[in-house]
N, CA, C and O atoms as a Tripos MOL2 file, in Angstrom:
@<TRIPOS>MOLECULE
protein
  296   295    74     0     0
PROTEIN
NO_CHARGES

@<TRIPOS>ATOM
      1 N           5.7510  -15.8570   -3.3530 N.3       1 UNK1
      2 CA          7.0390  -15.4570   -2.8550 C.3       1 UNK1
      3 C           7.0650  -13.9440   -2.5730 C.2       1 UNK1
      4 O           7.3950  -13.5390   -1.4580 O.2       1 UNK1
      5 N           6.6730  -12.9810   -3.7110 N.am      2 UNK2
      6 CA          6.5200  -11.5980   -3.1420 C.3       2 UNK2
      7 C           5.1290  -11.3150   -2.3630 C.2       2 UNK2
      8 O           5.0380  -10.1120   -2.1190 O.2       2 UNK2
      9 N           4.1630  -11.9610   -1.9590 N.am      3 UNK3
     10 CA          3.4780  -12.0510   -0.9110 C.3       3 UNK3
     11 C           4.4610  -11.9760    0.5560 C.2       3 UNK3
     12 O           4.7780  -11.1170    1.3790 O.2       3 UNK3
     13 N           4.6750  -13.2210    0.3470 N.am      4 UNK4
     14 CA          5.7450  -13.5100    1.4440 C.3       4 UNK4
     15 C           7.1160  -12.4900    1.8280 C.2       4 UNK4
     16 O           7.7030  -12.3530    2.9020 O.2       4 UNK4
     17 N           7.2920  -12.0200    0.8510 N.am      5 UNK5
     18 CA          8.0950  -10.5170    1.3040 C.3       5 UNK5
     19 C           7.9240   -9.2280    1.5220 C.2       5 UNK5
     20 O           8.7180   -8.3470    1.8510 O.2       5 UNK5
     21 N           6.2230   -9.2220    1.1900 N.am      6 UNK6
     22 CA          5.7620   -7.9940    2.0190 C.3       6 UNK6
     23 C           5.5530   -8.1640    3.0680 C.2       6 UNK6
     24 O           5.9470   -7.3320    3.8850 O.2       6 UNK6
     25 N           4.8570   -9.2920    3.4780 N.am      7 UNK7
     26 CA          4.5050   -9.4420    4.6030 C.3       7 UNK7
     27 C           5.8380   -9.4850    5.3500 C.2       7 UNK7
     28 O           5.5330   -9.0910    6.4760 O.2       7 UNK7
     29 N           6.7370   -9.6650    5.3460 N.am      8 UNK8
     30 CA          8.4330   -9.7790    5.9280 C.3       8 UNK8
     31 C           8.9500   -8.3470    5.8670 C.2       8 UNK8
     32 O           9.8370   -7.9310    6.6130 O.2       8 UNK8
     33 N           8.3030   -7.5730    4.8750 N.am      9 UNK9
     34 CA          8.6070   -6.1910    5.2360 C.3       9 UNK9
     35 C           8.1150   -5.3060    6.0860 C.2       9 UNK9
     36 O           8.7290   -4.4850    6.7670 O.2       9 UNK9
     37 N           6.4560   -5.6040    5.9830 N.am     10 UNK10
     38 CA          5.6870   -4.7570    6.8020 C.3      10 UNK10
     39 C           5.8340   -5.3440    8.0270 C.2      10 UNK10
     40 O           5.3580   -4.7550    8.9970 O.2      10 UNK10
     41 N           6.6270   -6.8070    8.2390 N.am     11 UNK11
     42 CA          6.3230   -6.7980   10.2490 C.3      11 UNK11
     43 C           7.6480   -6.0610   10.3470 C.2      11 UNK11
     44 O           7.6950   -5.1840   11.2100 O.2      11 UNK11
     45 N           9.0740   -6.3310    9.3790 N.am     12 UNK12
     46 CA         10.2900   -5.0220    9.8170 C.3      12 UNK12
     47 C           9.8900   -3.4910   10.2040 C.2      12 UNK12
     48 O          10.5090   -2.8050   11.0180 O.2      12 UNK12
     49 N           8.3740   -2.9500    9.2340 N.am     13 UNK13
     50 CA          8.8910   -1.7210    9.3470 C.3      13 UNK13
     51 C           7.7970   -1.4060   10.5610 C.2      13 UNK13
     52 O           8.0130   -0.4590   11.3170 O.2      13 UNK13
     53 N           6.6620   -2.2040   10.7110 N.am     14 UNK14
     54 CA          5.8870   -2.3980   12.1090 C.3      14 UNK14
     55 C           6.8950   -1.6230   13.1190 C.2      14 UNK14
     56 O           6.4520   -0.5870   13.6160 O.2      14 UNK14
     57 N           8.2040   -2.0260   13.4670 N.am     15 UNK15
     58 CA          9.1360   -1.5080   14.7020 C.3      15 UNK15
     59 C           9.3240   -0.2980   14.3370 C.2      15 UNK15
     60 O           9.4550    0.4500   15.3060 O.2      15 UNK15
     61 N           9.4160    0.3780   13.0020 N.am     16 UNK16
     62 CA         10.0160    1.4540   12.9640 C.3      16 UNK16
     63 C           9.7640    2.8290   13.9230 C.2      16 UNK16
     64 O          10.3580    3.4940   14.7720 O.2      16 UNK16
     65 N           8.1560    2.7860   13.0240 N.am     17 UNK17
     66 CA          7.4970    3.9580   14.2630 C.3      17 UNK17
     67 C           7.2600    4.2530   16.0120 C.2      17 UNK17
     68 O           7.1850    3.2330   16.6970 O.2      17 UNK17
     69 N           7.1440    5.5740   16.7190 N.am     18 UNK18
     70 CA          6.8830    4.9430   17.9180 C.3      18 UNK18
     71 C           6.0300    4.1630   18.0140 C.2      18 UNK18
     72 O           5.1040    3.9950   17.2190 O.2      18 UNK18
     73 N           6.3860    3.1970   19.6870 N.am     19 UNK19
     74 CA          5.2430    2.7090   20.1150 C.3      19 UNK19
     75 C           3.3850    2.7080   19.8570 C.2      19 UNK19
     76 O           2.5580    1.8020   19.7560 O.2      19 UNK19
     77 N           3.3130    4.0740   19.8240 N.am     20 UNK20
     78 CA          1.8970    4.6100   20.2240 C.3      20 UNK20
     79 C           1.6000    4.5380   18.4880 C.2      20 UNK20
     80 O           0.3760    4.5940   18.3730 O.2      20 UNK20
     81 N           2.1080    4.4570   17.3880 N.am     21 UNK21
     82 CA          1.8920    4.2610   16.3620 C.3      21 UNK21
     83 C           1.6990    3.0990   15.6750 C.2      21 UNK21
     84 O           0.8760    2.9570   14.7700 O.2      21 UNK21
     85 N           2.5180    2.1830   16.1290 N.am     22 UNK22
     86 CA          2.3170    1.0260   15.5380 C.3      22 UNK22
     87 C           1.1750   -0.0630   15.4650 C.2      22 UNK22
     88 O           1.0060   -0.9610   14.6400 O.2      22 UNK22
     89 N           0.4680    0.2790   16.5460 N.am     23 UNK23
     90 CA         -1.2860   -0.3480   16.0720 C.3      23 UNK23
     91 C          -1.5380   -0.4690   15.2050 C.2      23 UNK23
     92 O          -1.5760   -1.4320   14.4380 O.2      23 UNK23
     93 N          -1.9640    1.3690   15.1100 N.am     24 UNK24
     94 CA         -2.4140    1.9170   13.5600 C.3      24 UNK24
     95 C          -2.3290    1.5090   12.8750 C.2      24 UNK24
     96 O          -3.2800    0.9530   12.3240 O.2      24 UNK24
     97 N          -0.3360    1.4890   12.1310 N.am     25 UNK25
     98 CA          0.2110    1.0110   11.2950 C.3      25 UNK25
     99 C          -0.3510   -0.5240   10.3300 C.2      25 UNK25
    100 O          -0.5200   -0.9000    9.1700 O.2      25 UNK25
    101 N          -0.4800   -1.0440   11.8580 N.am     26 UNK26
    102 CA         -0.3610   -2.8570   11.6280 C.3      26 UNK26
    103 C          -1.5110   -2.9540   11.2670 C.2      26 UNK26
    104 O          -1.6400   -3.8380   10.4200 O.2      26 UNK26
    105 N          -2.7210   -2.2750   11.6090 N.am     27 UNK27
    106 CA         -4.1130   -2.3300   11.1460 C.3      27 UNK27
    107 C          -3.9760   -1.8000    9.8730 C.2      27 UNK27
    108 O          -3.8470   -2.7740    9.1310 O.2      27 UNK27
    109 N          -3.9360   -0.8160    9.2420 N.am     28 UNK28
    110 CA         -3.9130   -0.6320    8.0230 C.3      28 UNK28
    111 C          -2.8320   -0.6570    6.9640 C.2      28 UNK28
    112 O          -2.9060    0.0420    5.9530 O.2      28 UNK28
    113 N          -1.5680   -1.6880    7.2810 N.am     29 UNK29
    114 CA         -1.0170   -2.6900    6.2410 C.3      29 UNK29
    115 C          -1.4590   -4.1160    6.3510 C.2      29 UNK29
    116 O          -0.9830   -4.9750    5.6090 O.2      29 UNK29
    117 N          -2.3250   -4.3780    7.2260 N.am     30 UNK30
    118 CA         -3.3950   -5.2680    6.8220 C.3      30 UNK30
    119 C          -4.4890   -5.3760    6.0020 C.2      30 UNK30
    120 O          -4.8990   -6.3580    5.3850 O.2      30 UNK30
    121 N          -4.9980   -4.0420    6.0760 N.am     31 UNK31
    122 CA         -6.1140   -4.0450    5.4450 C.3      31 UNK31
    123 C          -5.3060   -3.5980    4.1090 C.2      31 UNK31
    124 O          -5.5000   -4.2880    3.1090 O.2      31 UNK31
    125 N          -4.6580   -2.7980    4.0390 N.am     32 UNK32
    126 CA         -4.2110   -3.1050    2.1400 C.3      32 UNK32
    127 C          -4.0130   -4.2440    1.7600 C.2      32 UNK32
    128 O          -4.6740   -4.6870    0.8210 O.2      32 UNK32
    129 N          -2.7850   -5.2170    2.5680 N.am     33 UNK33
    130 CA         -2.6240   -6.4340    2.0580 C.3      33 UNK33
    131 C          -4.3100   -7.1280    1.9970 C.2      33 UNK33
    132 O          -4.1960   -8.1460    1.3140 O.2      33 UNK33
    133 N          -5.3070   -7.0240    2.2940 N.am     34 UNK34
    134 CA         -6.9290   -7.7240    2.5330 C.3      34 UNK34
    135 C          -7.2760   -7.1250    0.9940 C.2      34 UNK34
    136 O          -7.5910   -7.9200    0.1080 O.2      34 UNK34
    137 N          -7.2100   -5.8570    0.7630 N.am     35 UNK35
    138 CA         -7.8600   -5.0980    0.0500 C.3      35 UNK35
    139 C          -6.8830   -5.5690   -1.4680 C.2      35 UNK35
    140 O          -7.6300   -5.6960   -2.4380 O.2      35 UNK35
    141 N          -5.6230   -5.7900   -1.7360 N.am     36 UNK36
    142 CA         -5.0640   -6.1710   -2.5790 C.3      36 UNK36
    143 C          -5.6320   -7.7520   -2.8630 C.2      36 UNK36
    144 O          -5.9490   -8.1730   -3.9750 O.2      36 UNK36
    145 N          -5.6780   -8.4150   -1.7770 N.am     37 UNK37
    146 CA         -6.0680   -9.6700   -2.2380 C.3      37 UNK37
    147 C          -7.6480   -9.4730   -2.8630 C.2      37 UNK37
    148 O          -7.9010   -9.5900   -4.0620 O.2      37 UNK37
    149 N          -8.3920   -9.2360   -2.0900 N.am     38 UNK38
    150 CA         -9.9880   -8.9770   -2.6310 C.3      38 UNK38
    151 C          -9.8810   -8.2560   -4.6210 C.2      38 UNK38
    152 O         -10.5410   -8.8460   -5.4760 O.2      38 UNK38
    153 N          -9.1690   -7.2560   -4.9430 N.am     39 UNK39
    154 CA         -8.7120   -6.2780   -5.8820 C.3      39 UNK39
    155 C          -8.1560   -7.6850   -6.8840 C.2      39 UNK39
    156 O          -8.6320   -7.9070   -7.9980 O.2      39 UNK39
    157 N          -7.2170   -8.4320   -6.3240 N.am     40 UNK40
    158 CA         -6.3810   -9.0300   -7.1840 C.3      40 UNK40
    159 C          -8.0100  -10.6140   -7.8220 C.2      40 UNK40
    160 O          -8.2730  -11.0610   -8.9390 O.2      40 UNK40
    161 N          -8.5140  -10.8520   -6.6890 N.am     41 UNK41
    162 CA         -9.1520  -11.6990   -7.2330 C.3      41 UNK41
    163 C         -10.6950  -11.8630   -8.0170 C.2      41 UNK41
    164 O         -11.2280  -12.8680   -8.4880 O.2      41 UNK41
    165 N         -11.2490  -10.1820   -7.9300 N.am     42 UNK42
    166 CA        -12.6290   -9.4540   -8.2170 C.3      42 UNK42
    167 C         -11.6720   -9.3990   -9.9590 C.2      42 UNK42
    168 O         -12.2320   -9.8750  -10.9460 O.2      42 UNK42
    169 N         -10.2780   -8.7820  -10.0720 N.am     43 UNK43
    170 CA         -9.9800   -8.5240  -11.5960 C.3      43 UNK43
    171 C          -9.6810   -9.6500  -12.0650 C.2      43 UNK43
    172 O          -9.5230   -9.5340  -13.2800 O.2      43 UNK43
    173 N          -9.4780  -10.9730  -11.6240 N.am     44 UNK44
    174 CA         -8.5420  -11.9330  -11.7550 C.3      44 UNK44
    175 C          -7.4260  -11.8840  -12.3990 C.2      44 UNK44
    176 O          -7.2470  -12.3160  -13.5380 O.2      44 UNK44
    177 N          -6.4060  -11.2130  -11.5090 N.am     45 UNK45
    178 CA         -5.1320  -11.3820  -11.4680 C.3      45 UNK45
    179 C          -4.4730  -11.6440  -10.3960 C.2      45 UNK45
    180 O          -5.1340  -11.9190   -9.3950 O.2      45 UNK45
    181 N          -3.2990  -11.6330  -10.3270 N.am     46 UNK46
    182 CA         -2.7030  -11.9240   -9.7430 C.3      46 UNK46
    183 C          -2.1670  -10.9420   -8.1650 C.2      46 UNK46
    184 O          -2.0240   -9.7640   -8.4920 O.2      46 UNK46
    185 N          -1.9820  -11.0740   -7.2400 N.am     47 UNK47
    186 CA         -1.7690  -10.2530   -6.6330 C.3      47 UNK47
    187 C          -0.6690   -8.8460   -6.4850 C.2      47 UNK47
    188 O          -0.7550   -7.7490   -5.9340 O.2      47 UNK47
    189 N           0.6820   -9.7640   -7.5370 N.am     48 UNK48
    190 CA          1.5710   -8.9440   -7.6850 C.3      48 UNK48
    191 C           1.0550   -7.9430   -8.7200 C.2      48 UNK48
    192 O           1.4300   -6.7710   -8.7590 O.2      48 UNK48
    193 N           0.2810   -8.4200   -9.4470 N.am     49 UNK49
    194 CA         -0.1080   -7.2330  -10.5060 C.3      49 UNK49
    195 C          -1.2990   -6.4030  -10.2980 C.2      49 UNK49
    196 O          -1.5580   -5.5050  -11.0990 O.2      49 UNK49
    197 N          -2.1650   -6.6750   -9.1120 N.am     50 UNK50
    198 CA         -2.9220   -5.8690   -8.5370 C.3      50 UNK50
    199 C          -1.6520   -4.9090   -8.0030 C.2      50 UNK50
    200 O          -1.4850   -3.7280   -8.3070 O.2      50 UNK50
    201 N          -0.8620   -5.6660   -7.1910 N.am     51 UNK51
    202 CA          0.4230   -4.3160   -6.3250 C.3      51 UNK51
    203 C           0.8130   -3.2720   -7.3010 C.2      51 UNK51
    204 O           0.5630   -2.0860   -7.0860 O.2      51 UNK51
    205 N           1.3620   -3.6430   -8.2660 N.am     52 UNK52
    206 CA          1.9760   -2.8990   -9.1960 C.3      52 UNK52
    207 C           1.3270   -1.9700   -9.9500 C.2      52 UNK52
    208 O           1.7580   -0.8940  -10.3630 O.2      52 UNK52
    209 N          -0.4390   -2.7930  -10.1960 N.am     53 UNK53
    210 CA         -1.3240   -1.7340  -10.8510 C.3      53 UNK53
    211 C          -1.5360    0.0540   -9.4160 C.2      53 UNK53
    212 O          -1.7490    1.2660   -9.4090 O.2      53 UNK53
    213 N          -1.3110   -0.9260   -8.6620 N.am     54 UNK54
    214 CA         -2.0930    0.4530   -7.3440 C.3      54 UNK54
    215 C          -0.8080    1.6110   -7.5190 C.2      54 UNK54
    216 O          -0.8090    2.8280   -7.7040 O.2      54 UNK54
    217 N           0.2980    0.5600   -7.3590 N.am     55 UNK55
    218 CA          1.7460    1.7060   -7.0660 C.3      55 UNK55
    219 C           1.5550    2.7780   -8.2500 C.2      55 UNK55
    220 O           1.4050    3.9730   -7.9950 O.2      55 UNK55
    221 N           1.5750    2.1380   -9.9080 N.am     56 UNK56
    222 CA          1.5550    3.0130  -10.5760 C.3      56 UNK56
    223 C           0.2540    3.6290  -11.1280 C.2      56 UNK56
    224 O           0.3800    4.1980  -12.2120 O.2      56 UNK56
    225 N          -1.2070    3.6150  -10.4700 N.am     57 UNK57
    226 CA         -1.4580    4.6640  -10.1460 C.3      57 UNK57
    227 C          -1.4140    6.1330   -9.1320 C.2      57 UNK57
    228 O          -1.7290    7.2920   -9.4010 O.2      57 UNK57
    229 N          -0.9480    5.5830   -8.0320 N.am     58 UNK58
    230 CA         -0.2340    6.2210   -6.8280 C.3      58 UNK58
    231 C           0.7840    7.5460   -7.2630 C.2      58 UNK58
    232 O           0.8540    8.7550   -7.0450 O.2      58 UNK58
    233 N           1.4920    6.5220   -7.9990 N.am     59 UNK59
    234 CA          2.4190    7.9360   -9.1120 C.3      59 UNK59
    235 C           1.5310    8.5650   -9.6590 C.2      59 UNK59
    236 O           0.9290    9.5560   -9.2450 O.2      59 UNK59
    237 N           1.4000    7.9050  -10.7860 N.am     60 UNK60
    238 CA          0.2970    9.2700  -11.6170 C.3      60 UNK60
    239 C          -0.5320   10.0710  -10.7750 C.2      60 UNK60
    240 O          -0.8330   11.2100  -11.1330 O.2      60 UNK60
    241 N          -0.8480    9.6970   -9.9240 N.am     61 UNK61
    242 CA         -2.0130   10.2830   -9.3160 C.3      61 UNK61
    243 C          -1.3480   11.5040   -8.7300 C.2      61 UNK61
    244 O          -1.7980   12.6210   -8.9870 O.2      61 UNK61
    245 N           0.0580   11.2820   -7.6950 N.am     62 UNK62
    246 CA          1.3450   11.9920   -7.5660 C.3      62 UNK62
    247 C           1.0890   13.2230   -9.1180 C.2      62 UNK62
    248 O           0.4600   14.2790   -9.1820 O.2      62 UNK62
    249 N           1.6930   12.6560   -9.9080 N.am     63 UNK63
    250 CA          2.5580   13.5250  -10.7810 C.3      63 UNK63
    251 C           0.9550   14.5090  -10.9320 C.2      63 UNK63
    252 O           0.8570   15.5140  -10.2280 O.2      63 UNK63
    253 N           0.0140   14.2000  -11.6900 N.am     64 UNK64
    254 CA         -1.1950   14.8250  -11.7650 C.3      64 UNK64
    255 C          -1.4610   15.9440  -10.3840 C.2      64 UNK64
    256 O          -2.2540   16.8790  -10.4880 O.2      64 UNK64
    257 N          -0.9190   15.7620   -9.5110 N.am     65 UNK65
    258 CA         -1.6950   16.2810   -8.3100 C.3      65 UNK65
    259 C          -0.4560   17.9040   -8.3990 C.2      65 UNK65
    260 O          -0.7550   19.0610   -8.1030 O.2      65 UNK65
    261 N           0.9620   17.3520   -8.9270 N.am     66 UNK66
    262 CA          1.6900   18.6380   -8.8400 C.3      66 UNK66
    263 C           1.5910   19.1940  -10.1770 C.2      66 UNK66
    264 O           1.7610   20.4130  -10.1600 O.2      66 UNK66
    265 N           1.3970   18.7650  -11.2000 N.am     67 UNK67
    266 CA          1.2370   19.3930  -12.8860 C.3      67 UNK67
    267 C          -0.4250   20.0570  -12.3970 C.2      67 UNK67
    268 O          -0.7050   20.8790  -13.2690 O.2      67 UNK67
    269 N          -1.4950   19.9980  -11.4290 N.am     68 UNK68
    270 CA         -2.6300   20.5780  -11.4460 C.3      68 UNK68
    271 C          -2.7420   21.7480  -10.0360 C.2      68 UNK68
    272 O          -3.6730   22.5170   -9.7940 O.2      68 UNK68
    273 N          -1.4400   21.5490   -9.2480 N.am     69 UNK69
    274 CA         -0.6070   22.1590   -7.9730 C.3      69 UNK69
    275 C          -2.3150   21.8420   -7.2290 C.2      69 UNK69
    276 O          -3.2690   22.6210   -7.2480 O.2      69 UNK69
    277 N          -2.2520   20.3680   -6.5790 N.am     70 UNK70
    278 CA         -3.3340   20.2200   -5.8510 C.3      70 UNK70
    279 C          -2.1040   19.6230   -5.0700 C.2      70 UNK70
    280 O          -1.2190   18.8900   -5.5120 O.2      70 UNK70
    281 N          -2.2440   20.0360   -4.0120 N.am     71 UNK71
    282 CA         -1.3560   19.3550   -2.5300 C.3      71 UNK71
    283 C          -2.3790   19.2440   -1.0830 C.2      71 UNK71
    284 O          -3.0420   20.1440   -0.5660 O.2      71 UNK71
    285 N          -2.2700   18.1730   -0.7690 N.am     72 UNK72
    286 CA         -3.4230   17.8540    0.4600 C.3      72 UNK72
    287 C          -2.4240   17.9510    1.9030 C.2      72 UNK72
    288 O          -2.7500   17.4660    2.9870 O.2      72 UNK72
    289 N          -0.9030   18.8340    1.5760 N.am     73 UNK73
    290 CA         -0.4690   19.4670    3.1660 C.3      73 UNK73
    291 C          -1.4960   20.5350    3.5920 C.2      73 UNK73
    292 O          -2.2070   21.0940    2.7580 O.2      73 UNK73
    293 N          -1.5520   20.7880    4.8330 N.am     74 UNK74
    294 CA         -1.9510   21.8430    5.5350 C.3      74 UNK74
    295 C          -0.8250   22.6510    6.2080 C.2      74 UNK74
    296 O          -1.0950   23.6460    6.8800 O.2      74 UNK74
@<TRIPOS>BOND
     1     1     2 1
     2     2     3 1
     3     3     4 2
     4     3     5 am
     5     5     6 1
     6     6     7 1
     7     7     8 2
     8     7     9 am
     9     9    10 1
    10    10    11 1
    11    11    12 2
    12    11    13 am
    13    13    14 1
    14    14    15 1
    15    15    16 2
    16    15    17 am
    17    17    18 1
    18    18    19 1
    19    19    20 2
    20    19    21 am
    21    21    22 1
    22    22    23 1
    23    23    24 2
    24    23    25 am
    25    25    26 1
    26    26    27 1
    27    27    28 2
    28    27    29 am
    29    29    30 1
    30    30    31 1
    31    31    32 2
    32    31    33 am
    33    33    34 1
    34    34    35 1
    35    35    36 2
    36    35    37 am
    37    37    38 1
    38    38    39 1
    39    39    40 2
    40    39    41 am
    41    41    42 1
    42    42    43 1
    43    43    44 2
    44    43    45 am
    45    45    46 1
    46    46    47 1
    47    47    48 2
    48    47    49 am
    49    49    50 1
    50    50    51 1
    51    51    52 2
    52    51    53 am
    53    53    54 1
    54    54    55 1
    55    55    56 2
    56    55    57 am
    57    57    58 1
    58    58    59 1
    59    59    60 2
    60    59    61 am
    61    61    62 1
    62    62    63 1
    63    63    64 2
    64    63    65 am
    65    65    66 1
    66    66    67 1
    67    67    68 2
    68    67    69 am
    69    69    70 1
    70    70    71 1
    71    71    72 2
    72    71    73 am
    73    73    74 1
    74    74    75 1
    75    75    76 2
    76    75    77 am
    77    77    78 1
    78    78    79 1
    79    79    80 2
    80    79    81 am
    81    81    82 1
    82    82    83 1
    83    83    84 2
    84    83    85 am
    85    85    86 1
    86    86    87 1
    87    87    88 2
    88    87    89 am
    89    89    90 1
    90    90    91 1
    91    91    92 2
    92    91    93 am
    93    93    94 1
    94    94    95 1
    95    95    96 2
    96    95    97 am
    97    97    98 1
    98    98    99 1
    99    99   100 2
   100    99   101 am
   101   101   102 1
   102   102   103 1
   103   103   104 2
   104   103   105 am
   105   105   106 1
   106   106   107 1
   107   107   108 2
   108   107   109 am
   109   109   110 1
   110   110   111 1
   111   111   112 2
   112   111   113 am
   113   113   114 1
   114   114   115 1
   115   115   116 2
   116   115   117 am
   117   117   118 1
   118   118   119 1
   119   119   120 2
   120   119   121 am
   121   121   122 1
   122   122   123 1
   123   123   124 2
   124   123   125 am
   125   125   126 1
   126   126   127 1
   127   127   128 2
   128   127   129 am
   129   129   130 1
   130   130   131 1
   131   131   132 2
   132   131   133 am
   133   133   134 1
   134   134   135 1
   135   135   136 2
   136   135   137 am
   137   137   138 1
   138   138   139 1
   139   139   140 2
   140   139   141 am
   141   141   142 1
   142   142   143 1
   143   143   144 2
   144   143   145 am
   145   145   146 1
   146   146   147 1
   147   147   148 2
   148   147   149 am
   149   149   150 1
   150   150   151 1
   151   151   152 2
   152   151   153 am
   153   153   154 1
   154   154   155 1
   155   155   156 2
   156   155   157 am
   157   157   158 1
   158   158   159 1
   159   159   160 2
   160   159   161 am
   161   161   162 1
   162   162   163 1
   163   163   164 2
   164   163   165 am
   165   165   166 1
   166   166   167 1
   167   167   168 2
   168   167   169 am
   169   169   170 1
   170   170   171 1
   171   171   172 2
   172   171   173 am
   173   173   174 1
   174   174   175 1
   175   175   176 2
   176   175   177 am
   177   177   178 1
   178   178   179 1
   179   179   180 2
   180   179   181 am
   181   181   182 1
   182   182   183 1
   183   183   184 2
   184   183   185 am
   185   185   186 1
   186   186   187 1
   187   187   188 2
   188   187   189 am
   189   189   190 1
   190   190   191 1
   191   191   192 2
   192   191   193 am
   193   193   194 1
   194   194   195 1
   195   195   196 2
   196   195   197 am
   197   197   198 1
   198   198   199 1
   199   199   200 2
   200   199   201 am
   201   201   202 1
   202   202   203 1
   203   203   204 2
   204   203   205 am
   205   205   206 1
   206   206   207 1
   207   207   208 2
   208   207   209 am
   209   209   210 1
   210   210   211 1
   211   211   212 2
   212   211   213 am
   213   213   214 1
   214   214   215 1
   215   215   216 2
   216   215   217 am
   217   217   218 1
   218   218   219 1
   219   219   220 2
   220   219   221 am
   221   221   222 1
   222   222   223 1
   223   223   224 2
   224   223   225 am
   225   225   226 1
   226   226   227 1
   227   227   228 2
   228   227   229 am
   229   229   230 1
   230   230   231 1
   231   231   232 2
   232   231   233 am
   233   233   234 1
   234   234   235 1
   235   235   236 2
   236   235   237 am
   237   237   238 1
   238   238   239 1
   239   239   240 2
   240   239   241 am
   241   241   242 1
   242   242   243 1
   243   243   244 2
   244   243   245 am
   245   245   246 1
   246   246   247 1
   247   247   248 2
   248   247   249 am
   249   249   250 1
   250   250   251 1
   251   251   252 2
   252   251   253 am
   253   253   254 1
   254   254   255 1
   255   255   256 2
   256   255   257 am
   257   257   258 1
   258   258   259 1
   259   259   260 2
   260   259   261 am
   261   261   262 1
   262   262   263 1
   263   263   264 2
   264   263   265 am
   265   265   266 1
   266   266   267 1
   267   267   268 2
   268   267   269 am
   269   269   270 1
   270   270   271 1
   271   271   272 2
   272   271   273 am
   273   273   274 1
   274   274   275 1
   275   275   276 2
   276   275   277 am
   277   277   278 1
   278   278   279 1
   279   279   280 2
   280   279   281 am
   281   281   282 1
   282   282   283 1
   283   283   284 2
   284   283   285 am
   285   285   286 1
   286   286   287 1
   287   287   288 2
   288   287   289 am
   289   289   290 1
   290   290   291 1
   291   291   292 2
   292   291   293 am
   293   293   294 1
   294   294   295 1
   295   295   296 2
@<TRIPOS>SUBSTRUCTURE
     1 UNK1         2 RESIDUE 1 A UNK
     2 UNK2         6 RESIDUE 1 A UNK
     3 UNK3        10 RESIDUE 1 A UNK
     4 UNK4        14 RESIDUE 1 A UNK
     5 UNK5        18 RESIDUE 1 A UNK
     6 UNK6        22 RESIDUE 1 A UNK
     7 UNK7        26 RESIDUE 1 A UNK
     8 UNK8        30 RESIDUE 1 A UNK
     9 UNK9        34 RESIDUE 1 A UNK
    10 UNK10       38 RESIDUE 1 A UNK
    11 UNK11       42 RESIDUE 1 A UNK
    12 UNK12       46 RESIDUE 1 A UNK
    13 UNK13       50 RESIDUE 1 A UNK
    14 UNK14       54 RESIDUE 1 A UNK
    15 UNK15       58 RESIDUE 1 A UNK
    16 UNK16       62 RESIDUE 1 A UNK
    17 UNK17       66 RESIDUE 1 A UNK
    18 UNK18       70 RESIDUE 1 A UNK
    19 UNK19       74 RESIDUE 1 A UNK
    20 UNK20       78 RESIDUE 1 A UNK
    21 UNK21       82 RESIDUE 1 A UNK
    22 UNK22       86 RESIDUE 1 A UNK
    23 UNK23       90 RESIDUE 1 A UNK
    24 UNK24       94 RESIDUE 1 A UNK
    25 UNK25       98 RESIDUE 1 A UNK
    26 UNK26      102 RESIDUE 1 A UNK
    27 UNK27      106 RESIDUE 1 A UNK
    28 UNK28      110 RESIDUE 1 A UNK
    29 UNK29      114 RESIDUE 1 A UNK
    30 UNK30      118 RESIDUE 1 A UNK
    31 UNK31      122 RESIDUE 1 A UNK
    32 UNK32      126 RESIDUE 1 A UNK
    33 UNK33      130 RESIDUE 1 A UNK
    34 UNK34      134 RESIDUE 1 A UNK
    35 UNK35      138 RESIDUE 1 A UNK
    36 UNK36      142 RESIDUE 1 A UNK
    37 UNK37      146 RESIDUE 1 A UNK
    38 UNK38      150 RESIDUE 1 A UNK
    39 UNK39      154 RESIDUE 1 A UNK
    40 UNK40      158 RESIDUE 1 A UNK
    41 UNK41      162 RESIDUE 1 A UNK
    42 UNK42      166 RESIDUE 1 A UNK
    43 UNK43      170 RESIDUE 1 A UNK
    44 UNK44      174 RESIDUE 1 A UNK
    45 UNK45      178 RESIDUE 1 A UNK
    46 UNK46      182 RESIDUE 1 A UNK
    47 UNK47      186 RESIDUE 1 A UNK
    48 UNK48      190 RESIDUE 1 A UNK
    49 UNK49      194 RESIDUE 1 A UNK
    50 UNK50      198 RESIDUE 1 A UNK
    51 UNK51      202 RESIDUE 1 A UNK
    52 UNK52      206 RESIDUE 1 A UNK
    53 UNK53      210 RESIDUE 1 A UNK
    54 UNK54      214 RESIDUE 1 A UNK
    55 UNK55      218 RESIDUE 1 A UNK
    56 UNK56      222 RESIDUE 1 A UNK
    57 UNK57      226 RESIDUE 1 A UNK
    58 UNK58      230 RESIDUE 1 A UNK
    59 UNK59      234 RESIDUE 1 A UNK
    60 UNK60      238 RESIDUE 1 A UNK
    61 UNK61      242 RESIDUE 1 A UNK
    62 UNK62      246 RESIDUE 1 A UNK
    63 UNK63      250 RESIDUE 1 A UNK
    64 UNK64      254 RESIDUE 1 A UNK
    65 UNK65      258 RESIDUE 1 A UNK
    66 UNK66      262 RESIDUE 1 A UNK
    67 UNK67      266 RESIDUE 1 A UNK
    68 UNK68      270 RESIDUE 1 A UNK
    69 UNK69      274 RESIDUE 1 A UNK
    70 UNK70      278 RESIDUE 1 A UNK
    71 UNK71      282 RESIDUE 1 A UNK
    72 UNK72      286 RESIDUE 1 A UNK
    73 UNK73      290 RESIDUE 1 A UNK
    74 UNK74      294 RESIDUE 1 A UNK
């Protein structure tokens, strides 16, 4: 079911960007959703808890990056 609502999210937000962006986009929220499934079934879990493991490293990785003032703007 939350399979099924990402995928219902990512074709909503597919429109968001311009035109000339949305290829991109659609190619690589594919390949996460590919890369979550591969992740979810190499740990054997589940996919939602592969999602949830990535998000909250994503944070930490976040919070670590400003407590060590590493920022990857130019």
């Amino acid at each position: 079911m939350i399979e099924s609502q990402i995928n219902e999210d990512l074709y909503k937000a597919h429109y968001l960007p311009p035109r000339g962006q949305r290829q991109g986009f659609r190619i690589a929220s594919l390949l996460v959703i590919t890369v979550l499934k591969e992740i979810a079934e190499e740990t054997n879990v589940s996919i939602n808890t592969a999602l949830g493991r990535m998000r909250y490293a994503v944070g930490n990785i976040q919070k670590l990056m400003v407590k060590h003032n590493i920022s990857l703007e130019f």
